[in-house]
C-alpha positions as a Markdown table, in Angstrom:
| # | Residue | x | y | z |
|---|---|---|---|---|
| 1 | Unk | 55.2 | 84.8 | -60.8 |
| 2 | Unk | 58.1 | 87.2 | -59.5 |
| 3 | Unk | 61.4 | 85.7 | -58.8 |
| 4 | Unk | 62.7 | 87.2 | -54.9 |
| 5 | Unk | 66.3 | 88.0 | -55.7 |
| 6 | Unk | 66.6 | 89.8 | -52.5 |
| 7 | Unk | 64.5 | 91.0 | -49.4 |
| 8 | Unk | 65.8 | 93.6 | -46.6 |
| 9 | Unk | 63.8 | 94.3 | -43.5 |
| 10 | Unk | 63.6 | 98.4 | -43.5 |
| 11 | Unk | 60.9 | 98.2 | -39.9 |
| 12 | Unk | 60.2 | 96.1 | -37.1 |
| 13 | Unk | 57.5 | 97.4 | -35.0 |
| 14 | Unk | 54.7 | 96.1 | -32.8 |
| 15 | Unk | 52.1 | 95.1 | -35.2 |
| 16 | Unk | 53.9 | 95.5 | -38.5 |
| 17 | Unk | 56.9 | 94.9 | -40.1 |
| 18 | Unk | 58.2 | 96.7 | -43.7 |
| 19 | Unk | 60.1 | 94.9 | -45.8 |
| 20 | Unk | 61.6 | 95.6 | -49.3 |
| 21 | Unk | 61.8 | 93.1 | -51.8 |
| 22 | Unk | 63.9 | 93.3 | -55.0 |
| 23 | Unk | 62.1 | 91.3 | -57.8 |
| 24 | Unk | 62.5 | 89.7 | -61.0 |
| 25 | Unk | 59.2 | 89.8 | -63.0 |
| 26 | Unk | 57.8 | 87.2 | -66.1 |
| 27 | Unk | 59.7 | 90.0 | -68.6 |
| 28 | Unk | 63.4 | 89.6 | -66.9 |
| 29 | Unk | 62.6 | 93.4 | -65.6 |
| 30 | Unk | 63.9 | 94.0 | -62.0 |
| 31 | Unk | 61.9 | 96.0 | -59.7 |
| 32 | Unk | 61.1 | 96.6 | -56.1 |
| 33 | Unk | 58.0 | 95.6 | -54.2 |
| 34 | Unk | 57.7 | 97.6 | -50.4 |
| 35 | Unk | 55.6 | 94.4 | -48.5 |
| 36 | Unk | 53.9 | 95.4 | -45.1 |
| 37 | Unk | 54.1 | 92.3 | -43.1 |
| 38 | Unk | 51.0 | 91.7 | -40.7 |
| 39 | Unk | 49.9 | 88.7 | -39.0 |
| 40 | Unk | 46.9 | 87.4 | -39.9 |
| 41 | Unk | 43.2 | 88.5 | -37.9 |
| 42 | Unk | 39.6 | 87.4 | -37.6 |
| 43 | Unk | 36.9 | 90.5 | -38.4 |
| 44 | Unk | 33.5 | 88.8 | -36.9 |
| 45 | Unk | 29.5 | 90.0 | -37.5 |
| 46 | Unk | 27.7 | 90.1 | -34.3 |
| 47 | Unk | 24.2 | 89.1 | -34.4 |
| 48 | Unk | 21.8 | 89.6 | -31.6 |
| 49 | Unk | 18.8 | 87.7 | -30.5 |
| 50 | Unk | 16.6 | 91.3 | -32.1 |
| 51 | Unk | 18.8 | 91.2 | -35.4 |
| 52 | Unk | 20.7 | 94.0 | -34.2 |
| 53 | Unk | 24.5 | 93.9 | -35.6 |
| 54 | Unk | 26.8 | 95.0 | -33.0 |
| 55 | Unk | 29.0 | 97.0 | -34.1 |
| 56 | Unk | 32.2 | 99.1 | -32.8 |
| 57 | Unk | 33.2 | 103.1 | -32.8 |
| 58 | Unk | 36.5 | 103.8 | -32.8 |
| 59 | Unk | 38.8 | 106.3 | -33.1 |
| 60 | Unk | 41.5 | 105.8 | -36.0 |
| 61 | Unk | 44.4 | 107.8 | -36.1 |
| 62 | Unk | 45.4 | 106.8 | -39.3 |
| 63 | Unk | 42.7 | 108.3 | -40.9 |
| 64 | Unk | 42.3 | 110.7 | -38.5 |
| 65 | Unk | 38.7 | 109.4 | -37.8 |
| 66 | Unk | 36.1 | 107.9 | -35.8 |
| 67 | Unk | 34.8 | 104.5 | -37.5 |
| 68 | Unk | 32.1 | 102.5 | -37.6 |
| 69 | Unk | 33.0 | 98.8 | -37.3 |
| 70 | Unk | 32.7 | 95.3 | -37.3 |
| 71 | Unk | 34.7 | 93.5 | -34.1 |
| 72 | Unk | 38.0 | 92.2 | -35.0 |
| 73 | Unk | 41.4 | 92.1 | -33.8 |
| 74 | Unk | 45.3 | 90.3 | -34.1 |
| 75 | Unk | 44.9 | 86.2 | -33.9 |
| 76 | Unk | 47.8 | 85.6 | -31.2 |
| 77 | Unk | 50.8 | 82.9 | -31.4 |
| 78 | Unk | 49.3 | 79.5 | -31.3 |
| 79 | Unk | 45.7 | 80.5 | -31.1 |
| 80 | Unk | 43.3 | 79.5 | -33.7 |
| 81 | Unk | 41.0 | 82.1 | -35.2 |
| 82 | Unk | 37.6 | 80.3 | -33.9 |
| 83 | Unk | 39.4 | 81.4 | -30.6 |
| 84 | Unk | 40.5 | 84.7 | -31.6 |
| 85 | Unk | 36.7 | 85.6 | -32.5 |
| 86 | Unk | 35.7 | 84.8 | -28.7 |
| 87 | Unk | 38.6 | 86.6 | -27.0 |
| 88 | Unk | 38.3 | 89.6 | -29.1 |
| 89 | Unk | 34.7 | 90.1 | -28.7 |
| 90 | Unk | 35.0 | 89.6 | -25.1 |
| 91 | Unk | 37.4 | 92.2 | -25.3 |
| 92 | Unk | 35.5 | 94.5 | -27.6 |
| 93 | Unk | 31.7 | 94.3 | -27.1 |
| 94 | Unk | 31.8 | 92.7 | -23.2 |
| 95 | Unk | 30.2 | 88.8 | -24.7 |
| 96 | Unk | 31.2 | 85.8 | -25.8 |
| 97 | Unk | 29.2 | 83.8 | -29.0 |
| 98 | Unk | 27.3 | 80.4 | -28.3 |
| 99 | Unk | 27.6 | 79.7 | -31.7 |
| 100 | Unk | 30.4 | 80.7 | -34.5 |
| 101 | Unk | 30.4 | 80.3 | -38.0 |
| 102 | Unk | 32.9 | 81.0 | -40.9 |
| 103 | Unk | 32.0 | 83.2 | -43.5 |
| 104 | Unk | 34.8 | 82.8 | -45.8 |
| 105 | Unk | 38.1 | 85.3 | -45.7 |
| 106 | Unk | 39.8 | 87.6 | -47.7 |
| 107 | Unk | 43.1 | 89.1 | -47.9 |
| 108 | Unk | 43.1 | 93.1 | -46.5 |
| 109 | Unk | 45.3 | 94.7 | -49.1 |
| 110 | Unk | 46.9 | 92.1 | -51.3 |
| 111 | Unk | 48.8 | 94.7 | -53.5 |
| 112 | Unk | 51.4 | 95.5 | -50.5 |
| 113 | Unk | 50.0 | 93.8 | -47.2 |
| 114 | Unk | 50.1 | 90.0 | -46.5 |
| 115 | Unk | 47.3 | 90.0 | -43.7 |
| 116 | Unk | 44.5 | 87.5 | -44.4 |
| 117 | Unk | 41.3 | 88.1 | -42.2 |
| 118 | Unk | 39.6 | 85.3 | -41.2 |
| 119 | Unk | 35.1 | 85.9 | -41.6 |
| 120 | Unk | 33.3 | 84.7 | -39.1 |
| 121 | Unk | 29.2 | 84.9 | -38.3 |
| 122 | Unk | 29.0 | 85.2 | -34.0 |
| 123 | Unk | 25.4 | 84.7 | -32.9 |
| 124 | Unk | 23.7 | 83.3 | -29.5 |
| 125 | Unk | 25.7 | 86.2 | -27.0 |
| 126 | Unk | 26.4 | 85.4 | -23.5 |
| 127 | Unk | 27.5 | 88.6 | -21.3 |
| 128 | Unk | 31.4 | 87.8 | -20.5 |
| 129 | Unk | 33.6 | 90.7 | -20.9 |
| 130 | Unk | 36.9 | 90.4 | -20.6 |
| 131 | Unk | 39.5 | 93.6 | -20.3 |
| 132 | Unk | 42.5 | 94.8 | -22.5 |
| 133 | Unk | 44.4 | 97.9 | -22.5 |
| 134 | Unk | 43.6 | 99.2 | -26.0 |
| 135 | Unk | 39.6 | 98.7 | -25.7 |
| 136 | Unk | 38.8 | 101.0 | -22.9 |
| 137 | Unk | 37.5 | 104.2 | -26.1 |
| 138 | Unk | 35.8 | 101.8 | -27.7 |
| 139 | Unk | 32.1 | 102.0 | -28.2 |
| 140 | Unk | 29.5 | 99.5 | -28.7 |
| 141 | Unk | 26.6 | 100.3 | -31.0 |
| 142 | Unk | 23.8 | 98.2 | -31.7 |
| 143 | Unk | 22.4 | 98.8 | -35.0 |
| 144 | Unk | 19.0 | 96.6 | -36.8 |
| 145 | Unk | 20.4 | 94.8 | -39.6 |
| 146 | Unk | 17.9 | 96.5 | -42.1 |
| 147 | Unk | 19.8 | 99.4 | -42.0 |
| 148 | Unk | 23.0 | 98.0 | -43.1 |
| 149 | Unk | 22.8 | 98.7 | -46.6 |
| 150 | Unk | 22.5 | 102.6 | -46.3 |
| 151 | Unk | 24.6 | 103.0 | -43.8 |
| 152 | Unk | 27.3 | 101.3 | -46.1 |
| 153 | Unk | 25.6 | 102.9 | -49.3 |
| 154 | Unk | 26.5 | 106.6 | -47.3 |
| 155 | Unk | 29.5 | 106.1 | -46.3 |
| 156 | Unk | 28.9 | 105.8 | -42.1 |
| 157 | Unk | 30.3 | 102.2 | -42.7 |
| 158 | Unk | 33.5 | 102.9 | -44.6 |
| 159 | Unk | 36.3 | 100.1 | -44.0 |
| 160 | Unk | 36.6 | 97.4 | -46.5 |
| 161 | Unk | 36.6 | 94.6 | -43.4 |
| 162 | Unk | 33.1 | 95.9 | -42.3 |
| 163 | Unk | 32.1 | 96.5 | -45.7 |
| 164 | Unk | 32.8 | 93.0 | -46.7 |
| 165 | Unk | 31.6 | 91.5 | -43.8 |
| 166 | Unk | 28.1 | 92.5 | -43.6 |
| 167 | Unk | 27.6 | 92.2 | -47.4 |
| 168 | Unk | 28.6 | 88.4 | -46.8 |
| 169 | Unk | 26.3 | 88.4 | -44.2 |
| 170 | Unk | 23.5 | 89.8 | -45.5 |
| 171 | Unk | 23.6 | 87.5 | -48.9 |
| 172 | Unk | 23.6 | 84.5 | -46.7 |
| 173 | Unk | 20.6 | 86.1 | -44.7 |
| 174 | Unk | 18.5 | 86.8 | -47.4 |
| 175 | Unk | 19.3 | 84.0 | -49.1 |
| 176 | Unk | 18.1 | 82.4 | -45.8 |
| 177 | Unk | 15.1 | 84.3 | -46.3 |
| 178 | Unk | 14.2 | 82.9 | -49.8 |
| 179 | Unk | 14.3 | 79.5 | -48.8 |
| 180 | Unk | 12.0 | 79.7 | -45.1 |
């Protein structure tokens, strides 16, 4: 444990906030821990009635990149994230799930971030879309689930949310697998 001895909001933004937090650690050092604030989000593997996983090309600026994806996106005020998961992928991929299932969670970056993404499983699509501002350059690509592993093994599916996602996924599907 780390004893807060003092915290001081550096940025307030739109989707983060930076905050600076001096600690006292197990030793009786002091130090200073830089904590990027983010509200928490739901990152969902889409399933199709083929086995195709939809997922989502977008252009990053951060890294400057265009990224292959699984849907996800901010939970809002007051909305729980079984919601979340049908709004966003109204928003990004244009349906809406019959059928959602959790797939666990994990934290994004733990070591300075405090966002926790919600996993969910999205199968049984019904064509809904439903427009935002920031999805119009976004891209839906369908993509058999069989190719999965070498498209993470490559590198084409780079971002520790996808990357995670799918690998859960695909343990429970083949672990499906073994016991039909």
């Amino acid at each position: 444990m780390e004893d807060t001895l003092s915290s001081q909001l550096i940025y307030d933004g739109r989707a983060v906030k930076l905050r600076v937090d001096s600690v006292r650690l197990s030793n009786g050092r002091e130090t200073t821990r830089e904590i990027v604030e983010h509200s928490d989000c739901v990152a969902v593997v889409v399933i199709d009635e083929n086995d195709n996983t939809l997922l989502v090309k977008q252009f990053r600026k951060p890294v400057e990149n265009e990224l292959l994806e699984i849907p996800a996106g901010g939970i809002d005020p007051g909305e729980e994230p079984e919601e979340a998961v049908k709004r966003e992928l109204r928003e990004e991929i244009g349906h809406m799930p019959r059928k959602v299932q959790s797939l666990g969670g994990f934290y994004s970056a733990p070591g300075y971030c405090t966002e926790y993404l919600y996993l969910y499983l999205a199968t049984g699509l019904v064509l809904s879309p439903l427009i935002a501002e920031d999805t119009e350059a976004i891209n839906v690509v369908r993509v058999p689930i069989e190719e999965i592993p070498e498209l993470i093994a490559s590198g084409r599916i780079c971002d520790a949310k996808s990357i995670a996602g799918l690998l859960a996924y695909l343990n429970r599907f083949r672990e499906k697998q073994k016991t039909d």
